[in-house]
NUROMAR-449110 format. One record per residue (C-alpha): x negated, y negated, z; residue number from 0. Coordinates in nm, 2 decimals. Example, Ala and Ser with C-alpha at 12.3 -4.5 7.8 and 13.67 -1.06 7.14 Angstrom:
REM residues 2
u;v;w;num
-1.23;0.45;0.78;0
-1.37;0.11;0.71;1
END
This chain:
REM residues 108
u;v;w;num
0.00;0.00;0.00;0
-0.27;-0.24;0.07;1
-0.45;-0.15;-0.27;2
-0.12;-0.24;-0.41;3
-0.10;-0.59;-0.23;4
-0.46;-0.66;-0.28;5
-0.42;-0.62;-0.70;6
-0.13;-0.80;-0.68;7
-0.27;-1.13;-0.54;8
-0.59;-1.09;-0.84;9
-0.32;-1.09;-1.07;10
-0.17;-1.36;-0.94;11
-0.48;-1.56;-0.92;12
-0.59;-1.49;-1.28;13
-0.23;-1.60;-1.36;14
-0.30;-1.88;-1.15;15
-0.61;-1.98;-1.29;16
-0.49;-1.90;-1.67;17
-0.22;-2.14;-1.64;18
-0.41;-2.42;-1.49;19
-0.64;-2.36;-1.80;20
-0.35;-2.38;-2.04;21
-0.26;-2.69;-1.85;22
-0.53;-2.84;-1.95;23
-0.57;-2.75;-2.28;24
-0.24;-2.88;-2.34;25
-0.39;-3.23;-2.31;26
-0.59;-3.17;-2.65;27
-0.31;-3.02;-2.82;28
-0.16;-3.29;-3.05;29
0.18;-3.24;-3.24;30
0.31;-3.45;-3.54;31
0.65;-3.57;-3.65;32
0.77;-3.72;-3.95;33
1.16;-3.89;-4.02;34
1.23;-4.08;-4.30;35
1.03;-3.88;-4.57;36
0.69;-3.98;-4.38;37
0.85;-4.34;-4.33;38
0.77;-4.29;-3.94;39
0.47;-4.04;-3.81;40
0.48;-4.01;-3.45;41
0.17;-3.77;-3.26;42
0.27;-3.61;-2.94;43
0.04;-3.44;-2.67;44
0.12;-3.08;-2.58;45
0.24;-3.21;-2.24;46
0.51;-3.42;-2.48;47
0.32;-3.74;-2.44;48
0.34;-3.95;-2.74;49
-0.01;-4.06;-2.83;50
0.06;-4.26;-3.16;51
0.33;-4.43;-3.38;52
0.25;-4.50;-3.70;53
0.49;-4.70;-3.96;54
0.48;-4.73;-4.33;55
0.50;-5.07;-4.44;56
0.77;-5.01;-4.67;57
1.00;-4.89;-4.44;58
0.97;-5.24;-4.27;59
1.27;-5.45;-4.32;60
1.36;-5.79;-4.12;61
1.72;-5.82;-4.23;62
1.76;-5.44;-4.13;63
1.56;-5.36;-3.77;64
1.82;-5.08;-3.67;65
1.75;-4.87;-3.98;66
1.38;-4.84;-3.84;67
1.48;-4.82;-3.49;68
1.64;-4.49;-3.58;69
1.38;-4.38;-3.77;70
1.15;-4.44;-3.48;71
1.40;-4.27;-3.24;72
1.40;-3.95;-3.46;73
1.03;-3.90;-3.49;74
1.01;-3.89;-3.12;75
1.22;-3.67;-3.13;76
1.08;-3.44;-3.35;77
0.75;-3.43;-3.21;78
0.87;-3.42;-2.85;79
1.01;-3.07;-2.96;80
0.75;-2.98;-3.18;81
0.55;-3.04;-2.81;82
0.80;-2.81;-2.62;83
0.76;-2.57;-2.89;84
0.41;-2.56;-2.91;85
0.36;-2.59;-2.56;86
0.55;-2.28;-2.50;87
0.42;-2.08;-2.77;88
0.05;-2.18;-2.62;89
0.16;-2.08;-2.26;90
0.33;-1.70;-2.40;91
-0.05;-1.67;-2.62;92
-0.21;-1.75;-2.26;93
-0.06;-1.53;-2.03;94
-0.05;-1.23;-2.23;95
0.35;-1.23;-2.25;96
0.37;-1.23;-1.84;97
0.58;-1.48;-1.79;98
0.96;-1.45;-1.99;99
1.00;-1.63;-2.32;100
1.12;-1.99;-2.22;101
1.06;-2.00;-1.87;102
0.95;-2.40;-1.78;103
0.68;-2.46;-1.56;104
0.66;-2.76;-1.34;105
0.50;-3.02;-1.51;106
0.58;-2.92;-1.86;107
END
């Protein structure tokens, strides 16, 4: 029995440890979004942090500031759940499949 406990706290520390890896490696992961056929490209973190907006002249119109609002909207979006996404698939690839598909983890 006390094998048993004793493997089951390594595992739990290497689980431990592989997430606060992932955690960090989540920081370097960048995502990108387009909306508007490219008119608005918005870069996410893995964490869902939005790192950079970048707009298309064109698509910059004084007499029409709400068309561009909502393309900025919907890039962030996109690449806030292209962030989930590829947060979650990163976490599944890190922990060997130990923790159930979609589970959220504090701080993610």
């Amino acid at each position: 029995m006390k094998g048993g406990m004793n493997k089951l706290m390594q595992q739990a520390q290497m689980l431990q440890d592989a997430l606060a890896k992932a955690q960090e490696e989540l920081e370097t992961l960048e995502v990108e979004a387009t909306a508007g056929g490219g008119a608005v490209t918005v870069t996410a973190s893995g964490r869902g942090d939005i790192l950079a907006i970048r707009i298309d002249p064109e698509a910059i119109t004084p007499d029409d500031p709400e068309t561009l609002e909502d393309l900025i909207l919907a890039g962030v979006s996109a690449a806030i759940e292209k962030s989930r996404v590829a947060a979650n698939e990163h976490m599944q690839q890190v922990t060997g499949g130990m923790l159930p598909p979609g589970m959220n983890l504090p701080g993610m």
